[in-house]
C-alpha positions in Angstrom: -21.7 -13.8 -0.9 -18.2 -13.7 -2.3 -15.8 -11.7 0.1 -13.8 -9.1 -1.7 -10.0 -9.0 -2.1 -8.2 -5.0 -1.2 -7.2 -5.8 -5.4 -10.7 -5.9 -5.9 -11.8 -2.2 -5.1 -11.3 -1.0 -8.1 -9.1 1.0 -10.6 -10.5 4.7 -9.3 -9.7 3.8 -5.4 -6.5 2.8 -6.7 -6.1 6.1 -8.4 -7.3 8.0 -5.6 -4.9 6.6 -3.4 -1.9 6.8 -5.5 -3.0 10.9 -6.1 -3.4 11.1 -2.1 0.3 9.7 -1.8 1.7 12.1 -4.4 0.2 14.7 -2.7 1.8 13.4 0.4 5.1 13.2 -0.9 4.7 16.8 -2.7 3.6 18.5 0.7 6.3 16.5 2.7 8.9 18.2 1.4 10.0 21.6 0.4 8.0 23.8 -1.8 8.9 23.9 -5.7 11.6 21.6 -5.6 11.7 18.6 -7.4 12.0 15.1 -5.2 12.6 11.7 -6.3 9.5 10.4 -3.8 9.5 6.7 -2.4 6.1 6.9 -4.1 5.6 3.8 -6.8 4.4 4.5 -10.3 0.9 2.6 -10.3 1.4 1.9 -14.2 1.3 -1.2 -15.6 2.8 -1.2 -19.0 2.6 -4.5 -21.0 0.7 -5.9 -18.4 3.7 -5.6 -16.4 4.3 -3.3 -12.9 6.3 -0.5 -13.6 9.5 -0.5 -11.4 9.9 3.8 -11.1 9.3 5.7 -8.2 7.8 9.0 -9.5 9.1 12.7 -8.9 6.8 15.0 -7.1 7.2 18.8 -7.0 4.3 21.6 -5.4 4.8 24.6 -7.5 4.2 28.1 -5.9 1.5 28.3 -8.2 0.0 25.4 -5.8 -0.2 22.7 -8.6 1.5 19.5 -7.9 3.3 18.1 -10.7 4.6 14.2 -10.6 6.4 11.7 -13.3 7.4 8.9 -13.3 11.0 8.6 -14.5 10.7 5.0 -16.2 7.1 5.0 -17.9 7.3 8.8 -18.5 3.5 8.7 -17.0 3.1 12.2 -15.7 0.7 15.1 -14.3 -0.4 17.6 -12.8 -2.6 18.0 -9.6 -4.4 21.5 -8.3 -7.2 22.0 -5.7 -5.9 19.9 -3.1 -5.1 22.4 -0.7 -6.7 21.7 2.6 -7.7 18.2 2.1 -6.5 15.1 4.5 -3.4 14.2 2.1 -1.9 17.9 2.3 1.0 17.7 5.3 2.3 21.2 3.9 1.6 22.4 8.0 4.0 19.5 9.0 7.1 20.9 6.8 9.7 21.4 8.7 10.4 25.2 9.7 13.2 26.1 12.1 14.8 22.1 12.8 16.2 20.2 9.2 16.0 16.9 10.2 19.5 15.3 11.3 18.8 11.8 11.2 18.9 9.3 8.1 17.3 6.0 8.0 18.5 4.0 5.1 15.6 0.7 4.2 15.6 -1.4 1.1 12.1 -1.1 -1.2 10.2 -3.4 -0.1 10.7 -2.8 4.0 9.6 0.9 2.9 6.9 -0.4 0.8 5.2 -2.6 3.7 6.5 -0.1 6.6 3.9 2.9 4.8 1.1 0.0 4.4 1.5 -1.0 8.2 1.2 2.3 8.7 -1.1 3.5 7.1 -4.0 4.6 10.0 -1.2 6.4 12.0 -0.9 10.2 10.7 1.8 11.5 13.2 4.3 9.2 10.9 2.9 10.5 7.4 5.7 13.6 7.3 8.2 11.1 7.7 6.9 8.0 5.1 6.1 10.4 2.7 9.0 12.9 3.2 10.9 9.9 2.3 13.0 10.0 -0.6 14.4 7.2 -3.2 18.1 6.7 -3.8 19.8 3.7 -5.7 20.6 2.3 -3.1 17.5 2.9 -0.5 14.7 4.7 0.3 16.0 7.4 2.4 13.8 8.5 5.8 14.4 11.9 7.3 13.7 13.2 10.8 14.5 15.2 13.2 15.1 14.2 16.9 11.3 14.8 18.0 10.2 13.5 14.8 12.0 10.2 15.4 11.9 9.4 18.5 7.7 9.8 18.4 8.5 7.2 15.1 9.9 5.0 17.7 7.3 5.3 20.3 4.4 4.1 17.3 6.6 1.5 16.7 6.7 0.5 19.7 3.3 0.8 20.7 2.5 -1.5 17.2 5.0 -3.9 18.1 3.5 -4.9 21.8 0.3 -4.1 20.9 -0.1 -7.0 18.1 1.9 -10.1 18.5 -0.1 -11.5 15.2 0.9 -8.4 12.5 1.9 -9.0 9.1 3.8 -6.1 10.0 5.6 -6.6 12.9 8.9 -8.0 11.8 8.7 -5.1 9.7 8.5 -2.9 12.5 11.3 -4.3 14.3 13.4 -4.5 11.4 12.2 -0.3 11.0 12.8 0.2 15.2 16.4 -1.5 15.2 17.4 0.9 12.9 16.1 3.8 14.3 17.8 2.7 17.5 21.2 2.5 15.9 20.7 5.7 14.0 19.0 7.3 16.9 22.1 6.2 19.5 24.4 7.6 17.3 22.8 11.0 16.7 24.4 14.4 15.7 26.8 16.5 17.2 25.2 19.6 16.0 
């Protein structure tokens, strides 16, 4: 028997995970405004990965609406409420995060894969937002420094990870952000 690649799974998983992130993103952040997410478009015009990082907004009217800025590809999401990809109870209420972390695409991109099993980081990976520049990580002190304690944990815990330097990279970071802090 021929073992399977993750590519392999199929073109509905695929959907079905990029609709779980845009849900994510959507419930990450605040209601009815409209974020540039760290989410990829999952189009492939001309055969060819498409480079944008769509918008996500959840509507009071609880739809979820996304786009994609570069391949226009768009939509509109509704009866998701309730299900494992909604983090709307994890939005922040009293404490706006005060911390920035600043990584490059494809550290993001590999940080979200790696951790992908541990839901206490989900309201920050998918609260994430793009910029020009970098994809843009948001948390407050609790927030960050329970960040910092998974990264930890994965970091000693698996010597042989893909991930690790990753990880490292992602907990140097926070170190020098976190050390810094805000005088608020």
């Amino acid at each position: 028997m021929e073992k399977r690649k993750a590519d392999d799974l199929g073109p509905a998983r695929r959907m079905a995970k990029y609709i779980d992130g845009i849900i994510s993103a959507a419930t990450a952040g605040p209601e009815d405004q409209r974020v540039h997410s760290a989410i990829c478009c999952i189009r492939r015009p001309r055969h060819h990965r498409c480079p944008g990082r769509v918008f996500v907004s959840e509507k009071h009217n609880g739809d979820i609406e996304w786009e994609c800025p570069d391949c226009r590809s768009s939509g509109v999401i509704n009866g998701w409420q309730g299900g494992w990809s909604d983090l709307s109870e994890l939005r922040e209420q009293d404490e706006r995060p005060c911390f920035e972390i600043l990584l490059p695409e494809q550290v993001y991109d590999a940080l979200k894969k790696g951790l992908s099993t541990e839901f206490e980081t989900d309201n920050i990976i998918y609260g994430a937002t793009y910029s020009e520049k970098a994809i843009i990580l948001r948390a407050d002190r609790l927030d960050l420094a329970i960040f910092a304690g998974i990264l930890v944990s994965k970091i000693s815990g698996n010597k042989k990870s893909r991930y690790r330097p990753v990880f490292v990279q992602v907990l140097n970071r926070l170190e020098a952000v976190f050390g810094r802090g805000d005088s608020n």
